[in-house]
C-alpha positions in Angstrom: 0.0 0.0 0.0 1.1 3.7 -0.5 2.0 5.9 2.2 -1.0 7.8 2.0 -2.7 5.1 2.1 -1.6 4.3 5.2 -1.9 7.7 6.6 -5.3 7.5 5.4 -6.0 4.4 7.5 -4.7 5.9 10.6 -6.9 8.8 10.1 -10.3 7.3 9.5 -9.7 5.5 12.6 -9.0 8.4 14.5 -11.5 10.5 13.1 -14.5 7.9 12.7 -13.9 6.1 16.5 -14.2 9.5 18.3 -15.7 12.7 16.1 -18.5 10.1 14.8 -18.2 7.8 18.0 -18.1 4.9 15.0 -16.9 2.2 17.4 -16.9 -0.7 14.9 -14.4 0.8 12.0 -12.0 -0.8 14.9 -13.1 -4.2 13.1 -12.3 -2.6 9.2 -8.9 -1.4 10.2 -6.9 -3.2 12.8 -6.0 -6.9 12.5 -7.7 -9.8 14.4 -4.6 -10.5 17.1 -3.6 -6.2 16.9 -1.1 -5.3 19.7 -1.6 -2.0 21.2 1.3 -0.8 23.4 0.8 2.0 25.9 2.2 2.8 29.4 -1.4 4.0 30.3 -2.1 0.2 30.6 -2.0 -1.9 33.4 -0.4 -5.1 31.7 1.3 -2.6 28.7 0.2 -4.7 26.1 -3.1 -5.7 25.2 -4.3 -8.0 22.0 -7.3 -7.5 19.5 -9.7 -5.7 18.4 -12.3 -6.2 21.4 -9.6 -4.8 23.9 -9.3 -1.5 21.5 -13.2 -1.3 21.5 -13.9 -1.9 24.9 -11.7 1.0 25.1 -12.9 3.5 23.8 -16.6 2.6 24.9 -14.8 3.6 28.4 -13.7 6.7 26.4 -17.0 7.5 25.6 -19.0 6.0 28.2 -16.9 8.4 30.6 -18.3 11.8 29.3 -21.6 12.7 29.2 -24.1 12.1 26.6 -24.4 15.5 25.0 -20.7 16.0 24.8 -19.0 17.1 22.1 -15.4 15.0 20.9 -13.1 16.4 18.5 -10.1 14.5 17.7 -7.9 16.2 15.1 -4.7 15.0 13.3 -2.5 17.5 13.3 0.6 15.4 11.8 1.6 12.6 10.1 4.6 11.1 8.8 5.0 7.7 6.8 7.7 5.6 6.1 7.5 2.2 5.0 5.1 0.2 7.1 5.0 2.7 10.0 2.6 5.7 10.7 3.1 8.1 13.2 0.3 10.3 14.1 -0.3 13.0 16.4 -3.3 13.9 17.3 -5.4 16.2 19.8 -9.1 15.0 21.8 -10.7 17.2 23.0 -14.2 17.0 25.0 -16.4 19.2 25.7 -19.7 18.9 28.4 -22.2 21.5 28.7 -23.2 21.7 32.2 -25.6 24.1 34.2 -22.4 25.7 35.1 -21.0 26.0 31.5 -19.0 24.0 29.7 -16.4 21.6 31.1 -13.5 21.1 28.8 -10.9 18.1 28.8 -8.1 17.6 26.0 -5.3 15.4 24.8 -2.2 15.4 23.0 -1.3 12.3 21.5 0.9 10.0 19.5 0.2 6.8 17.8 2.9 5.0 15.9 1.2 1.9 13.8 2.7 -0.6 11.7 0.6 -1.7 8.6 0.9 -4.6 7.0 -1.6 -7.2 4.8 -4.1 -3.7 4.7 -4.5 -3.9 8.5 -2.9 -2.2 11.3 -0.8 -4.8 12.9 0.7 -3.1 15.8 0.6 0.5 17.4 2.3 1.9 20.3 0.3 5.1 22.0 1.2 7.5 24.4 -1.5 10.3 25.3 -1.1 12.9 27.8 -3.8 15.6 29.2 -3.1 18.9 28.7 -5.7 22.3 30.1 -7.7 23.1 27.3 -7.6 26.4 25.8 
């Protein structure tokens, strides 16, 4: 595959999982036995697809119904196999006493093979939204 292609994968996981809270393009773009590495995880590694899901339905299941997500690439380089994307999440809740705002900055760095994500390593940090 091309490396736009690639970056292209990367991204309409990104941007489908959170901005259209599309859970299930998980299933169209990572491989069956995926590794996801993160220090944000208790064991550091975890294996397929469900464990990516289940995931972000914590993600989403943390925030409240009418929130707003926005997650936004804001680079990407490709090189071979490997993507590596950073990105920012940001939440937003609408409360009674305004809105209450959360964000991210993140990296992923995903290895593609066989037109599947094979392996990713992710570190995300919160940062005061602006």
């Amino acid at each position: 595959m091309s490396l736009d292609h690639n970056k292209a994968m990367v991204s309409w996981f990104l941007l489908d999982s959170f901005n259209q809270r599309n859970v299930e393009v998980v299933d169209d773009v990572f491989a069956s036995d995926h590794h996801l590495h993160s220090p944000a995880l208790e064991t550091e590694t975890v294996e397929g697809t469900e464990a990516i899901k289940r995931m972000i339905h914590d993600y989403l299941d943390d925030i409240e119904e009418g929130a707003r997500v926005t997650c936004t690439i804001q680079k990407q380089i490709a090189e071979g196999e490997w993507v590596t994307t950073y990105y920012t999440l940001e939440t937003t809740n609408y409360t009674s006493e305004g809105p209450r705002n959360e964000a991210y900055w993140g990296v992923i760095i995903s290895c593609i093979a066989h037109n599947t994500i094979q392996e990713s390593y992710v570190v995300a940090q919160e940062v005061s939204p602006e």
